[in-house]
N, C-alpha and C positions, 0 to 999 in steps of 0.2 A: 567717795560716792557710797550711796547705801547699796541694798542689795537689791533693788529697784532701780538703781541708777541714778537718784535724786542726790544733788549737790549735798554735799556734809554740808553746806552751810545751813540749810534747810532742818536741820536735826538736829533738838536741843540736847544737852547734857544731860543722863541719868544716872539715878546711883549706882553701886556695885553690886549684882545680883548679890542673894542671900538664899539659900536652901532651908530656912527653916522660918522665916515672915513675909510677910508680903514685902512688894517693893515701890517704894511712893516717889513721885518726884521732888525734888525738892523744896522747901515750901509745904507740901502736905504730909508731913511726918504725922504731925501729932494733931491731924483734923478734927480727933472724938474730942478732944477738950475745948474747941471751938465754936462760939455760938455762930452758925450761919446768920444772913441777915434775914432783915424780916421779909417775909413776902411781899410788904405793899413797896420795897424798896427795886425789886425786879422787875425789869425793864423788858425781859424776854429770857426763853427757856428755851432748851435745846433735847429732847431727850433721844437717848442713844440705848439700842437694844441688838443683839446680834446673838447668833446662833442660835436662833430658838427653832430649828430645824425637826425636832419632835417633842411639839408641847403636850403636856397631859391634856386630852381628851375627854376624858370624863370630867361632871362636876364636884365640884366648883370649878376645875377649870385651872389652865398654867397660873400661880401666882404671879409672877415673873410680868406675867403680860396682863392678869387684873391688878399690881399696883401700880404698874403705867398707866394702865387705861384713868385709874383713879387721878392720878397726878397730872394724866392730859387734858382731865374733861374743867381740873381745877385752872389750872393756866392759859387753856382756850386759846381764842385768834392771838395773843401773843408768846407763840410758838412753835416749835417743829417736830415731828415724830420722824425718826429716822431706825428703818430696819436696816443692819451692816452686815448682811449676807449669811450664806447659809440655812436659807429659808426651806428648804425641804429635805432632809436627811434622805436616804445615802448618799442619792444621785440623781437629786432633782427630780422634775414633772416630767415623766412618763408620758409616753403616744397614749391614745383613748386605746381599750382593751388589755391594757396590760394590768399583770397580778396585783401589781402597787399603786397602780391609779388612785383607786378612790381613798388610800390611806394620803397618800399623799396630798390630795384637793383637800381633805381634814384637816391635814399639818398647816397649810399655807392660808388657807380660810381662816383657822382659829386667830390668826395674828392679824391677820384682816379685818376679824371684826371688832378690834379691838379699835379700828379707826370710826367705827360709825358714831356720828353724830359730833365728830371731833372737828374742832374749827378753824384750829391750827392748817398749817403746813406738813406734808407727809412724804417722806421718800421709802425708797426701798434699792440698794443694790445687791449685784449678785456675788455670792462666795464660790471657792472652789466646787463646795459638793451640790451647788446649783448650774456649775459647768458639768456637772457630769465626774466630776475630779478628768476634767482630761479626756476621757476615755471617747473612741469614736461618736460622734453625733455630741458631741459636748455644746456644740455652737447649734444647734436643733433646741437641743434639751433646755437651753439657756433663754434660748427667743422662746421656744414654747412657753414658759415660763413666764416672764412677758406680756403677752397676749391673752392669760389666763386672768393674771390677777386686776389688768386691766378690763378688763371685758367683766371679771367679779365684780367688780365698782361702778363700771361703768350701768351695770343690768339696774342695781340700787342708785341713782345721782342723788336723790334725796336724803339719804344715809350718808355717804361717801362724797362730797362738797367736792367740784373739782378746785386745784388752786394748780393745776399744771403738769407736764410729766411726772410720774410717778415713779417707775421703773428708770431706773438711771447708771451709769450711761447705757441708751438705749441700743438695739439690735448688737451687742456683743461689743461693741466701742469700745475702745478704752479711757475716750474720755479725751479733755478734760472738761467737764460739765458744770457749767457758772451759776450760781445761784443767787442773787442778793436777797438775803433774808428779810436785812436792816437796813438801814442806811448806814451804817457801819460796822456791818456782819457780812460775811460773803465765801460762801458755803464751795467748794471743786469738789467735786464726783471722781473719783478714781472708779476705772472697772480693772483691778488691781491681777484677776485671773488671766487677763488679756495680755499678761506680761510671761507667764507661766506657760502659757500653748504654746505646744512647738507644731502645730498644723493646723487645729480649724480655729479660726479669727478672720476678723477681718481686717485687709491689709493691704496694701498698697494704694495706689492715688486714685483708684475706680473703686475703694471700697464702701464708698458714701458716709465714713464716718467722717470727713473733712480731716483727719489725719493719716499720715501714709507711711510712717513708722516712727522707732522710738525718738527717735532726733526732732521728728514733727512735733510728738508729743512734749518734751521738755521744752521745746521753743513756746510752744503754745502754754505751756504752764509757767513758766517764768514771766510771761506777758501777763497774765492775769493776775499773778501773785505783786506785779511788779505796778500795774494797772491801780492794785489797793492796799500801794503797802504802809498807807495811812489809816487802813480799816484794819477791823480782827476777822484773819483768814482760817475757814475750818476746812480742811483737807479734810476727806470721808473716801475707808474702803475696807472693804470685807479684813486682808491683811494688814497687820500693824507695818506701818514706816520704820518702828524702829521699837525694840521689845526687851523688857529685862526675865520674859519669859522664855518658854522654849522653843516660841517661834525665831526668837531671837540669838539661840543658841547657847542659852543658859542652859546646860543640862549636863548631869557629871557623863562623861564621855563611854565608861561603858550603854548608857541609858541612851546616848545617840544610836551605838551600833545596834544598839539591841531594837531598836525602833526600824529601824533601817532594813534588817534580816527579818521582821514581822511578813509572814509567805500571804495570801491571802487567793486562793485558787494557784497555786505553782506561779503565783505574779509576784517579784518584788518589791515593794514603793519604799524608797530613800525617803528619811523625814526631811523636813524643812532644817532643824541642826543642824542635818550630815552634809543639806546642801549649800550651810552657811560656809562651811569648810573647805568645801569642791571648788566652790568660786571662788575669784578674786574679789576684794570688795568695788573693783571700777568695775566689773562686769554686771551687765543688765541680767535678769533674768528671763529673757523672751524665749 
C-alpha cells in the first residue's frame, strides 16, 4: 500500500533517487534529444500547473502562468487546464476583513485570469496550504475558497465559458470525482488533504459527499478505475501518489530531522519524509 493507502498495484516503477540530477521515469531519460511530434498529429492536451500560490504580481506578470495561457489559447476546445492545488499561499482565502484578504483575492485571480476566453476544459483542486495546512477552520478556509473563485467566474460567463464544476472535489470531499475528458481519457479528482485531517472534513454517511470513509473511498475508486481500464486513467491531486522527491522521502536523513525541528510560533510541523518513516506503508494517512 502507498502512503495513501492506494493498492501498490496502482503505482508504477521509478528510478533510484539521485541527489545531484533530476529524476525521470523510465522511458524519458534522454527527452532533450527527441523530436516531439507535430502538433497537427495531437489529438488533445492536458496542461498541468500547481503551486502557483504567489504569483508575481506586477507586470508582465508570473511567466509560469503567461506561457500556459500562450499554450492554452493555441490548443483551444481540445483540451484541459488543470490547477493541482496550493492556490493561495500561506493559508488560503481568508474571512472578508482580514490583513491578507486582498493580497490573497490577487494571488488566486492572477491564475484565474489566465482562463479567460479559454475554450478548453478547466479545473482547479485544493492543496494543503488551501486547507489552512490543517489548522482550525481549515474546512471554512477550503469551502470559502470554493465559493470565491466560482462566483469570480461566474460575475464574467462571457470570459469564463462554463464546461462544469470547476473546483473539485467540491465542499471538502475527498472525492473520487469522474471526469471523461475523451472517449478514451478519464480524468479522478483526488481531494488528497482530506486524507491528512485528523478533524475538520467531512465524514461519515450524513456528510453529503456520497462517501463515508476511506474503505468507501477505495471501493469507489477501484469501480471507476476498473469501469475504464480500457481507457487512459489520470488520477489528479495536490500530493504526489508516489515521489522520487522529498515528498517521497528522498531526502538525506539529517535534512529530514532538520525539517521536522523547523519551530515556526513555539509550533512543531513534522515534514511529509519524517512522516514517511512514522507509518507503516499499509497505513492510511487520515
Amino acid at each position: 500500500m502507498s502512503s495513501f493507502g492506494l493498492p501498490t498495484t496502482m503505482a508504477q516503477t521509478t528510478q533510484a533517487p539521485h541527489p545531484e540530477r533530476p529524476n525521470y521515469n523510465h522511458g524519458g531519460e534522454n527527452w532533450k534529444t527527441k523530436t516531439p511530434p507535430h502538433s497537427s498529429t495531437l489529438r488533445y492536451s492536458v496542461f498541468l500547473i500547481g503551486d502557483v500560490g504567489a504569483p508575481e504580481l506586477k507586470e508582465p506578470g508570473e511567466p509560469s502562468l503567461n506561457f500556459m495561457r500562450r499554450e492554452m489559447l493555441v490548443a483551444g476546445p481540445k483540451s484541459t487546464a488543470i490547477f493541482l492545488g496550493d492556490n493561495i499561499y500561506e493559508y488560503g482565502l481568508p474571512e472578508e476583513g482580514a490583513y491578507d484578504r486582498k493580497v490573497s483575492e490577487q494571488r488566486i485571480t492572477a491564475q484565474l485570469d489566465i482562463l479567460r476566453d479559454y475554450e478548453g476544459e478547466k479545473y482547479m483542486v485544493p492543496g494543503n496550504h488551501d486547507w489552512k495546512q490543517g489548522n482550525k477552520g481549515s474546512l471554512e478556509q477550503v469551502n470559502r475558497q470554493q465559493r470565491f473563485v466560482e462566483d469570480y467566474m461566474m460575475r464574467d460567463s462571457t470570459a469564463f465559458s462554463y464546461t462544469g464544476d470547476f473546483f473539485i472535489p467540491r465542499d471538502g470531499c475527498p472525492g473520487p470525482f469522474e471526469v471523461r475528458l475523451q472517449d478514451d481519457l478519464v480524468m479522478i479528482a483526488i481531494n488528497s488533504q482530506w486524507f491528512l485531517q485528523t478533524k475538520e472534513r467531512p465524514y461519515g454517511s450524513n456528510s453529503g459527499c456520497g462517501v463515508a470513509n476511506e474503505t468507501d473511498f477505495y471501493t469507489q475508486l477501484e469501480d471507476i478505475i476498473q469501469r475504464h481500464k480500457d481507457k487512459n486513467v489520470m488520477v489528479i491531486a495536490h500530493h504526489p501518489l508516489f515521489s522520487d522527491g522529498i515528498h517521497g522521502a528522498f531526502s538525506p536523513l539529517p535534512t529530514i530531522f532538520f525539517r521536522c525541528l523547523l519551530s515556526i510560533n513555539t509550533r512543531l510541523y513534522p515534514s511529509p519524509s519524517l512522516a514517511r518513516f512514522i507509518h507503516s506503508p499499509a497505513s492510511t494517512a487520515a
